[in-house]
Each structure stands twice: as C-alpha cells, then as structure tokens.
C-alpha positions as CSV (number, residue, x, y, z in Angstrom):
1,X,19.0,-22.2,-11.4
2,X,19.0,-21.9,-7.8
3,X,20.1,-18.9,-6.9
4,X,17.4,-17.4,-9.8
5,X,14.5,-19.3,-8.0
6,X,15.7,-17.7,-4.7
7,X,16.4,-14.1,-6.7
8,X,12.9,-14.3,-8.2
9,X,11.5,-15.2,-4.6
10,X,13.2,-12.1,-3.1
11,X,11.7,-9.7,-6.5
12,X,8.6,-11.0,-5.3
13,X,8.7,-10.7,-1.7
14,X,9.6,-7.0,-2.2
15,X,6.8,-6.3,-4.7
16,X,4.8,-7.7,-1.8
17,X,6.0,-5.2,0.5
18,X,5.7,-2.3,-1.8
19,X,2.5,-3.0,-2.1
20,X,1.9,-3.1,1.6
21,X,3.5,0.8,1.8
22,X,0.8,1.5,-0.6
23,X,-2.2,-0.1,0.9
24,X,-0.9,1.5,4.5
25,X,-1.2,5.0,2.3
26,X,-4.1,5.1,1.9
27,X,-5.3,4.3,5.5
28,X,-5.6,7.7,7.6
29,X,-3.4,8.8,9.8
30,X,-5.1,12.1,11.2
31,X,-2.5,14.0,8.7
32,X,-3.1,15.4,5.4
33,X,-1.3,13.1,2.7
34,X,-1.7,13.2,-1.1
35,X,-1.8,9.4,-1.3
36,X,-5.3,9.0,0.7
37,X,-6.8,10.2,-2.8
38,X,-4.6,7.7,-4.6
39,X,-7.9,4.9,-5.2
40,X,-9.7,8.1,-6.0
41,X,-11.3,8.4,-9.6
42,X,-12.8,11.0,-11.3
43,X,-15.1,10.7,-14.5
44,X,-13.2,13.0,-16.9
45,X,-14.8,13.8,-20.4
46,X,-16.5,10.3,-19.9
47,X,-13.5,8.2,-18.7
48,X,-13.1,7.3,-15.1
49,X,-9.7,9.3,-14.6
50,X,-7.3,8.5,-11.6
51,X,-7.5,12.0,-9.7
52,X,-3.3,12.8,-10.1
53,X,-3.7,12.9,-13.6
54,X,-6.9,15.9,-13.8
55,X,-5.9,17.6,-11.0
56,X,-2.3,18.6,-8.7
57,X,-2.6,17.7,-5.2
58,X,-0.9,19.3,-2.8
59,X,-0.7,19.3,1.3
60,X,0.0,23.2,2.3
61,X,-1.4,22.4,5.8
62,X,-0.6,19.1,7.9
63,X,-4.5,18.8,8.0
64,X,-5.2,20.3,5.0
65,X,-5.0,18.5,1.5
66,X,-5.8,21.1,-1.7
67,X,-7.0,19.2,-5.0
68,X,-6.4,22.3,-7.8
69,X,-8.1,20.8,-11.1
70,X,-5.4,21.8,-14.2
71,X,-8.4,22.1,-16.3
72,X,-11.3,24.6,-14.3
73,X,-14.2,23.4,-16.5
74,X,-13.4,20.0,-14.2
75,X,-13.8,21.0,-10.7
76,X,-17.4,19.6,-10.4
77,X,-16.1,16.8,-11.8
78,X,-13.3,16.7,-9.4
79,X,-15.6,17.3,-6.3
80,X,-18.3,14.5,-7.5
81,X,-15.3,11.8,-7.5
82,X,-14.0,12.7,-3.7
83,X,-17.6,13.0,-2.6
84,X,-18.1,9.1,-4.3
85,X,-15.2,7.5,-3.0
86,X,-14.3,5.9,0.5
87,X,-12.5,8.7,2.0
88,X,-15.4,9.9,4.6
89,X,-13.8,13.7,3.9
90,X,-16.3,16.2,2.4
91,X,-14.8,18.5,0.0
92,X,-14.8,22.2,0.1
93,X,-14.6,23.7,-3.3
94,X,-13.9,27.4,-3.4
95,X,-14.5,28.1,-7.4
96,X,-11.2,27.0,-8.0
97,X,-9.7,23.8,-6.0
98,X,-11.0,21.9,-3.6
99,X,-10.0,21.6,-0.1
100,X,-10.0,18.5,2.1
101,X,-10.1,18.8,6.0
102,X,-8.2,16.0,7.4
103,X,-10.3,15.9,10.8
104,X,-8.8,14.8,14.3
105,X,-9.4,10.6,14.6
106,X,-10.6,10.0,17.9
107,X,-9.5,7.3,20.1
108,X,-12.4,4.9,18.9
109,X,-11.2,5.7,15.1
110,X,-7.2,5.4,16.2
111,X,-7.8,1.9,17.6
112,X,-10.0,1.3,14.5
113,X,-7.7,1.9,12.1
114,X,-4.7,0.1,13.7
115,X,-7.0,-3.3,13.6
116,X,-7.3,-2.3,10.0
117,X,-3.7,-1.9,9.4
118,X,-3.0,-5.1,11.2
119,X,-4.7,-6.8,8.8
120,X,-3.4,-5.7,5.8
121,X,0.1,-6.4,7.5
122,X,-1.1,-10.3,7.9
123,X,-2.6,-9.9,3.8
124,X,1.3,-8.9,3.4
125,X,2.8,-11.7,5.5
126,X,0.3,-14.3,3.5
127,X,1.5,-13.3,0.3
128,X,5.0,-13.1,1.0
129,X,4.4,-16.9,2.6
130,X,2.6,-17.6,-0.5
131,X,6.2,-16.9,-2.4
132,X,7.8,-19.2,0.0
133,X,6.3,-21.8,-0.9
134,X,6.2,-21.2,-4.4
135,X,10.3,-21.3,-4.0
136,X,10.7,-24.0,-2.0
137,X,8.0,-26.2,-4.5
138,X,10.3,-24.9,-7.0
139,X,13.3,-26.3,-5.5
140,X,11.6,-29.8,-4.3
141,X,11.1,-30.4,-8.0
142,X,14.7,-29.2,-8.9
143,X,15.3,-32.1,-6.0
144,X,13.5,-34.5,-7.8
145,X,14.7,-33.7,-11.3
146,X,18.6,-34.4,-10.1
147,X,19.1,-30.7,-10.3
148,X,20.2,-30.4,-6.7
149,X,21.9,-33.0,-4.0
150,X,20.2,-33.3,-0.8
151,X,22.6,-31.1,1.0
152,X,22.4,-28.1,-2.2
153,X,18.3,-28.5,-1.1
154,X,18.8,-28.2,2.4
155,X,21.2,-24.7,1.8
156,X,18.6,-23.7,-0.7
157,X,15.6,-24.3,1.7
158,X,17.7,-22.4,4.4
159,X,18.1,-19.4,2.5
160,X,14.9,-19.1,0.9
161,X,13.4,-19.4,4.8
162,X,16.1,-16.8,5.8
163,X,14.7,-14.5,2.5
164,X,11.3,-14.9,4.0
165,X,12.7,-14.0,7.6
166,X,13.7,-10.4,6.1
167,X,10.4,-9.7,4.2
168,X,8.5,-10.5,7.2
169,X,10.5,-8.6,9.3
170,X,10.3,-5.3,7.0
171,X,6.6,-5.8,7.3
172,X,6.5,-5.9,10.9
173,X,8.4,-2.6,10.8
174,X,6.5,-1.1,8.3
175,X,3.8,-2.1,10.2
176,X,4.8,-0.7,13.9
177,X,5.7,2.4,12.1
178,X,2.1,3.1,10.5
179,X,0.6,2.2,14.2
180,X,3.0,4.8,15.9
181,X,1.8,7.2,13.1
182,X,-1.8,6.6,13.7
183,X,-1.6,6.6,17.8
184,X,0.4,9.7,17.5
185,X,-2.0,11.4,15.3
C-alpha cells in the first residue's frame, strides 16, 4: 500500500510536469514552432476543430510556421481561427496555406514573456505540492488506521518529500531552459 500511494504520487507529479512542457509550448520564443497553434481552433463544417486535425503544420523556416489546410475549401476557415486566437501573428494566406511570421520579441516582450513562464513554472510547483500532500494525508491515515509503525511513516514521509524534491527540480530545469530559449531568441 505504501509504495502504491508514493508510485501514484510520482504518476502524478510527472503528469504535472508534462503538462508544464505543454503550457511552456505554447509561450513564444521568437522561433517558429508548430505547438504555438496547439490551443488554436478552427470551426470546421460547424464543429470547433483543433487546427492539427484540418490542416498539416509545418516550420520550413526557423521564423516561419506554414498551416497547409488538407481540405482547400477550408482555408478561410483556417485563416478565421488563427486571426481569432491569442497568438498576436497575422496570417498570410497565399490561395493555398497560410503562412505565419514569427516576428523578432523585443527586449520589453523577452522580459515579458519570462515573467510569464515563471509563473506557470510556480502553477507547476503548486500542483506538484498539491500531490504532496495528497500522499502524505494519505499516509497519515494509513498511520492512523495501524497500517504503518511510526518509523514505516517517517521513511514513507521521507521519500514522498525526496519524490517531490525531483519534480520540483525538473521544473526548475524545464523552466531555466525555456528562459535561456526566450533571452536567446
């Protein structure tokens, strides 16, 4: 029982930081990448559509991200759902894709967007502290319950803190790593 209530905090803990790499996708960098359209719907024969399944996205420039519809009669479509979204990009459609012009972040935008990842790094760490305690409530009850001696807690509680160690480390790193990409540019 103990060793699934700390296997079940690590699942968790990862999910947590998976979802982290996805949220830091979708914050700019100054490059082209195909996941900045990844929240991006498009309204596709009257169903709001995620844009990967209407249309194959590609990066054939580092600034550059192309948005080729697989069905042509969709492009307008296609261009309405960028234009809508978050993204700040204004789509170019040629007749028969789209193309998206990452532009240059300035320093204002750079230092911006580094606050921005911060705090999605601390919405990480929360949630990951969140599982924490989850375990450890878990193994106070199992305490209670005559499941576990005091010194079995005491490991237990020591490992699931050393499990949270880990996760919060990876999400530093994750973290530093999406700042050096942004200042780079």
């Amino acid at each position: 029982m103990a060793n699934t209530i700390i296997e079940e905090a690590k699942a968790k803990m990862v999910k947590a930081e998976q979802a982290l790499g996805r949220e830091f996708g979708t914050i700019r960098a100054g490059r082209a990448n195909a996941s900045l359209l990844s929240r991006v719907t498009v309204e596709y024969y009257g169903v709001e559509t995620p844009i990967n399944q209407v249309a194959a996205i590609t990066v054939p420039e580092p600034r550059v991200i192309l948005v080729t519809p697989f069905d042509k009669s969709s492009l307008q479509d296609v261009e309405k759902g960028i234009l809508e979204s978050d993204l700040g990009i204004t789509p170019a459609n040629d007749g028969s894709a789209i193309r998206l012009v990452v532009p240059q972040l300035t320093e204002e935008r750079r230092k911006e967007l580094a606050k921005q990842v911060r705090g999605v790094a601390e919405t990480g760490k929360v949630a990951v502290r969140n599982v924490r305690r989850e375990a450890m409530d878990a193994l106070k009850k199992g305490h209670k319950d005559g499941d576990f001696t005091d010194d079995e807690v005491h490991n237990l509680e020591k490992n699931v803190q050393q499990v949270t160690d880990d996760a919060v480390k990876r999400i530093d790193q994750l973290t530093d790593e999406k700042e050096q990409e942004i200042i780079a540019g």
